[in-house]
C-alpha positions as CSV (number, residue, x, y, z in Angstrom):
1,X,-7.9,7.5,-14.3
2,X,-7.1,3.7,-15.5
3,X,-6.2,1.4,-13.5
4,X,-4.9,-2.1,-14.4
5,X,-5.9,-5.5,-13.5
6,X,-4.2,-6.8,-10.3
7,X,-5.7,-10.2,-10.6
8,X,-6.8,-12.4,-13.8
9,X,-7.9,-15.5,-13.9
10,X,-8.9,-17.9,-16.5
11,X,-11.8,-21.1,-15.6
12,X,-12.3,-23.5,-18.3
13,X,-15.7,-23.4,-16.9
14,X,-18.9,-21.6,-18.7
15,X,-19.3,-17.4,-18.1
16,X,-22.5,-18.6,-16.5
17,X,-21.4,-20.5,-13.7
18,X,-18.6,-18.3,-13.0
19,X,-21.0,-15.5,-12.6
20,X,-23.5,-17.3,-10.9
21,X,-20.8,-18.2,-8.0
22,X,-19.3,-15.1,-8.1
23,X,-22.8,-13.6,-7.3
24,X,-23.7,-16.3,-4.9
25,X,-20.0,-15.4,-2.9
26,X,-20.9,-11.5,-2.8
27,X,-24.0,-12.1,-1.6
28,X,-23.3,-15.0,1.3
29,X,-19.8,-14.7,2.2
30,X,-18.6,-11.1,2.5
31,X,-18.7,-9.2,5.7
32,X,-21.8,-7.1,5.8
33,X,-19.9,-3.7,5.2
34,X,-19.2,-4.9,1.7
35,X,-21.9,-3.4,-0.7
36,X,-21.7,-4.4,-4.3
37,X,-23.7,-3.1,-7.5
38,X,-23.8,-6.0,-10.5
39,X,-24.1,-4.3,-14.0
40,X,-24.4,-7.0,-17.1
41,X,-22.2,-5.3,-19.7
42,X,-23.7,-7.7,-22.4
43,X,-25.0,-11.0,-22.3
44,X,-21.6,-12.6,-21.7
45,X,-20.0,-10.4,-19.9
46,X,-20.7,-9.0,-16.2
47,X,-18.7,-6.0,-13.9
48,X,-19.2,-5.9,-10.2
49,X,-18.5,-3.0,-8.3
50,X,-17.2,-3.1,-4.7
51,X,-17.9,-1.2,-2.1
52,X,-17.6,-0.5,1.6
53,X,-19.8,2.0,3.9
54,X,-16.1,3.2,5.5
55,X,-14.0,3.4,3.0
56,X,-16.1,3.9,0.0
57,X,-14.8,2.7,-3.2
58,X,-12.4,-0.5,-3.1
59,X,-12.6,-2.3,-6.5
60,X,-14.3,-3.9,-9.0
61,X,-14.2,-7.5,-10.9
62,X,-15.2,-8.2,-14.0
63,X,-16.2,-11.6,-15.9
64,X,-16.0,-12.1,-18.9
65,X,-16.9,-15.0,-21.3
66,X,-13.4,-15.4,-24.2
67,X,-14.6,-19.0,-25.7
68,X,-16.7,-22.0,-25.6
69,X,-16.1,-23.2,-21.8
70,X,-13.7,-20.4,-21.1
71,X,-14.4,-17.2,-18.5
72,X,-11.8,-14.5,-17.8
73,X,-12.0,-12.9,-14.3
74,X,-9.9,-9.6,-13.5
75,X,-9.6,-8.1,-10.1
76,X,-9.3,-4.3,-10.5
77,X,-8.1,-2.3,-7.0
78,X,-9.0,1.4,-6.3
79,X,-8.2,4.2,-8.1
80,X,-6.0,6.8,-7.2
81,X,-7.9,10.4,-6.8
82,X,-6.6,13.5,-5.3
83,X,-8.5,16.5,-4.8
84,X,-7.0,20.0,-6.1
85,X,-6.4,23.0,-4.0
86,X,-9.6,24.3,-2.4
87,X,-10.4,27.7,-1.7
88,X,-9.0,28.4,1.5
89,X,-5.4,26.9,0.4
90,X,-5.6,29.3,-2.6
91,X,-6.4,32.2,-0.3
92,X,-3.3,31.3,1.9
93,X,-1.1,31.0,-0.6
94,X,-2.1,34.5,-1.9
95,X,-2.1,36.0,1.3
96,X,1.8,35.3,1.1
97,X,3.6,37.9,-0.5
98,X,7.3,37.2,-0.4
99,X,8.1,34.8,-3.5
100,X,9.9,32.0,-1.6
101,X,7.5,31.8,1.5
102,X,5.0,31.2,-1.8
103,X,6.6,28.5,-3.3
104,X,7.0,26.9,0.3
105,X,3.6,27.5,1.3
106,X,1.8,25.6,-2.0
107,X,4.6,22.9,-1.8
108,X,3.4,22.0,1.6
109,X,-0.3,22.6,1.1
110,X,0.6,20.0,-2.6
111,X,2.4,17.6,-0.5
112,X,-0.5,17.5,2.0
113,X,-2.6,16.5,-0.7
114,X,-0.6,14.0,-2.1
115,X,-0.1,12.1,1.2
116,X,-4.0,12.6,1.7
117,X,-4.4,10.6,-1.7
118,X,-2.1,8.1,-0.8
119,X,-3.1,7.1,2.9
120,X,-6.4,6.8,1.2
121,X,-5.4,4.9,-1.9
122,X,-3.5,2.2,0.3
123,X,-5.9,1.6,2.9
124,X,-8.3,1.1,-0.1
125,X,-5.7,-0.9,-1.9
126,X,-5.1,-3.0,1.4
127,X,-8.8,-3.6,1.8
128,X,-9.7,-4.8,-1.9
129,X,-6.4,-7.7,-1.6
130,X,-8.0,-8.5,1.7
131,X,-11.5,-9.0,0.6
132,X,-10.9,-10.1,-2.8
133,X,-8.7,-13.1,-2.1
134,X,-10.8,-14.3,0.2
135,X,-13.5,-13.9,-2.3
136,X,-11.6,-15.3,-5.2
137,X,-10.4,-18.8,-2.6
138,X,-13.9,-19.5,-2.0
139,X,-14.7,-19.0,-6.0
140,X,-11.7,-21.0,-6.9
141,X,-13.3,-24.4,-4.8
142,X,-16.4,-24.0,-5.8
143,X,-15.4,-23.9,-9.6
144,X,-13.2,-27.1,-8.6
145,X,-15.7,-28.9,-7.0
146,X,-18.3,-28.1,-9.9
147,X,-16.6,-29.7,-12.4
Protein backbone atom coordinates (compact mmCIF):
# COMPACT_ATOMS: atom_id res chain seq x y z
CA UNK A 1 0.00 0.00 0.00
CA UNK A 2 1.23 3.80 -0.67
CA UNK A 3 1.44 6.02 1.61
CA UNK A 4 2.15 9.76 1.22
CA UNK A 5 4.54 12.04 2.65
CA UNK A 6 3.39 13.62 6.03
CA UNK A 7 6.36 15.84 6.25
CA UNK A 8 8.72 17.50 3.51
CA UNK A 9 11.28 19.67 3.92
CA UNK A 10 13.63 21.52 1.73
CA UNK A 11 17.58 22.72 3.22
CA UNK A 12 19.46 24.80 0.99
CA UNK A 13 22.21 22.86 2.44
CA UNK A 14 24.27 19.89 0.46
CA UNK A 15 22.56 16.03 0.41
CA UNK A 16 25.69 15.19 2.36
CA UNK A 17 25.35 17.06 5.32
CA UNK A 18 21.78 16.57 5.61
CA UNK A 19 22.48 12.91 5.62
CA UNK A 20 25.34 12.96 7.68
CA UNK A 21 23.08 14.74 10.58
CA UNK A 22 20.30 12.85 9.91
CA UNK A 23 22.52 9.73 10.70
CA UNK A 24 24.33 11.33 13.50
CA UNK A 25 20.48 12.13 15.20
CA UNK A 26 19.32 8.35 14.65
CA UNK A 27 22.23 7.20 16.05
CA UNK A 28 22.69 9.63 19.36
CA UNK A 29 19.42 11.10 20.12
CA UNK A 30 16.54 8.58 19.78
CA UNK A 31 15.40 6.47 22.65
CA UNK A 32 17.03 3.11 22.56
CA UNK A 33 13.75 1.27 21.40
CA UNK A 34 14.16 3.07 18.03
CA UNK A 35 15.97 0.74 15.57
CA UNK A 36 16.62 2.07 12.17
CA UNK A 37 18.13 0.29 8.85
CA UNK A 38 19.97 3.11 6.33
CA UNK A 39 19.72 1.90 2.61
CA UNK A 40 21.64 4.47 0.01
CA UNK A 41 19.16 4.39 -2.90
CA UNK A 42 22.01 6.01 -5.18
CA UNK A 43 24.73 8.13 -4.49
CA UNK A 44 22.51 11.19 -3.75
CA UNK A 45 19.79 9.86 -2.39
CA UNK A 46 19.38 7.88 1.03
CA UNK A 47 15.94 6.05 2.86
CA UNK A 48 15.93 5.29 6.51
CA UNK A 49 13.67 2.98 7.91
CA UNK A 50 12.15 3.27 11.45
CA UNK A 51 11.53 1.02 13.73
CA UNK A 52 10.60 0.07 17.26
CA UNK A 53 11.00 -3.35 19.17
CA UNK A 54 7.02 -2.77 20.45
CA UNK A 55 5.38 -1.55 17.90
CA UNK A 56 7.29 -2.71 14.91
CA UNK A 57 7.07 -0.67 11.87
CA UNK A 58 6.62 3.32 12.39
CA UNK A 59 8.01 5.13 9.32
CA UNK A 60 10.53 5.90 7.13
CA UNK A 61 12.45 9.31 5.90
CA UNK A 62 14.02 9.72 2.95
CA UNK A 63 16.69 12.36 1.65
CA UNK A 64 17.13 13.18 -1.30
CA UNK A 65 19.60 15.48 -3.18
CA UNK A 66 17.05 17.96 -6.12
CA UNK A 67 20.02 20.58 -6.99
CA UNK A 68 23.35 22.11 -6.36
CA UNK A 69 22.98 23.05 -2.43
CA UNK A 70 19.43 21.71 -2.26
CA UNK A 71 18.21 18.37 -0.19
CA UNK A 72 14.58 17.26 0.04
CA UNK A 73 13.56 15.42 3.30
CA UNK A 74 10.03 13.60 3.45
CA UNK A 75 8.63 11.98 6.60
CA UNK A 76 6.58 8.96 5.56
CA UNK A 77 4.23 7.45 8.68
CA UNK A 78 3.01 3.76 8.89
CA UNK A 79 1.13 1.94 6.62
CA UNK A 80 -2.09 0.74 7.03
CA UNK A 81 -2.29 -3.30 6.92
CA UNK A 82 -5.12 -5.49 7.86
CA UNK A 83 -5.01 -9.08 7.98
CA UNK A 84 -7.86 -11.20 6.13
CA UNK A 85 -10.14 -13.70 7.69
CA UNK A 86 -8.15 -16.61 9.23
CA UNK A 87 -9.20 -20.06 9.41
CA UNK A 88 -11.12 -20.22 12.39
CA UNK A 89 -13.35 -17.08 11.38
CA UNK A 90 -14.05 -18.84 8.05
CA UNK A 91 -15.02 -21.98 9.92
CA UNK A 92 -17.48 -19.88 12.17
CA UNK A 93 -18.99 -18.30 9.63
CA UNK A 94 -19.66 -21.59 7.85
CA UNK A 95 -20.78 -23.27 10.81
CA UNK A 96 -23.79 -20.70 10.59
CA UNK A 97 -26.46 -21.86 8.58
CA UNK A 98 -29.31 -19.39 8.66
CA UNK A 99 -28.52 -16.55 5.86
CA UNK A 100 -28.82 -13.45 8.19
CA UNK A 101 -27.07 -14.86 11.27
CA UNK A 102 -24.17 -15.21 8.21
CA UNK A 103 -24.10 -11.92 7.12
CA UNK A 104 -24.09 -10.78 10.87
CA UNK A 105 -21.49 -13.11 11.95
CA UNK A 106 -18.71 -11.98 9.01
CA UNK A 107 -19.81 -8.33 9.49
CA UNK A 108 -18.64 -8.56 13.01
CA UNK A 109 -15.70 -10.82 12.59
CA UNK A 110 -14.78 -7.79 9.28
CA UNK A 111 -15.42 -4.98 11.69
CA UNK A 112 -13.11 -6.73 14.26
CA UNK A 113 -10.56 -6.57 11.83
CA UNK A 114 -10.89 -3.24 10.78
CA UNK A 115 -10.72 -1.79 14.30
CA UNK A 116 -7.66 -4.18 14.83
CA UNK A 117 -5.93 -2.32 11.86
CA UNK A 118 -6.81 0.90 13.05
CA UNK A 119 -5.84 0.75 16.86
CA UNK A 120 -2.64 -0.42 15.31
CA UNK A 121 -2.24 2.08 12.58
CA UNK A 122 -2.82 5.09 15.08
CA UNK A 123 -0.68 4.08 17.83
CA UNK A 124 1.94 3.69 14.98
CA UNK A 125 0.86 6.91 13.46
CA UNK A 126 1.08 8.60 16.97
CA UNK A 127 4.47 7.19 17.61
CA UNK A 128 6.28 8.21 14.22
CA UNK A 129 4.81 12.28 14.79
CA UNK A 130 6.26 11.80 18.24
CA UNK A 131 9.63 10.59 17.33
CA UNK A 132 10.04 12.24 14.12
CA UNK A 133 9.51 15.86 15.27
CA UNK A 134 11.64 15.55 17.70
CA UNK A 135 14.11 14.09 15.31
CA UNK A 136 13.40 16.59 12.57
CA UNK A 137 13.83 19.92 15.68
CA UNK A 138 17.16 18.68 16.44
CA UNK A 139 17.99 18.26 12.48
CA UNK A 140 16.47 21.62 11.82
CA UNK A 141 19.35 23.48 14.48
CA UNK A 142 21.94 21.67 13.51
CA UNK A 143 21.46 22.49 9.67
CA UNK A 144 21.03 26.28 11.12
CA UNK A 145 23.87 26.37 13.02
CA UNK A 146 26.03 24.69 10.18
CA UNK A 147 25.68 27.19 7.84
Amino acid sequence: MMSYPASIREYPVPFELVDRSLNHRLLSCLPSAIEFQRQQTTGASTVYQLYDKDVGYIGKITVRNIGRGQTLLEVFGPVWEQRKLGPEELAEIEAVSDPGVKRKTRASLVTKILQEAQDSYYLCARYNWNVTRSLLSGLDNDLRNAK
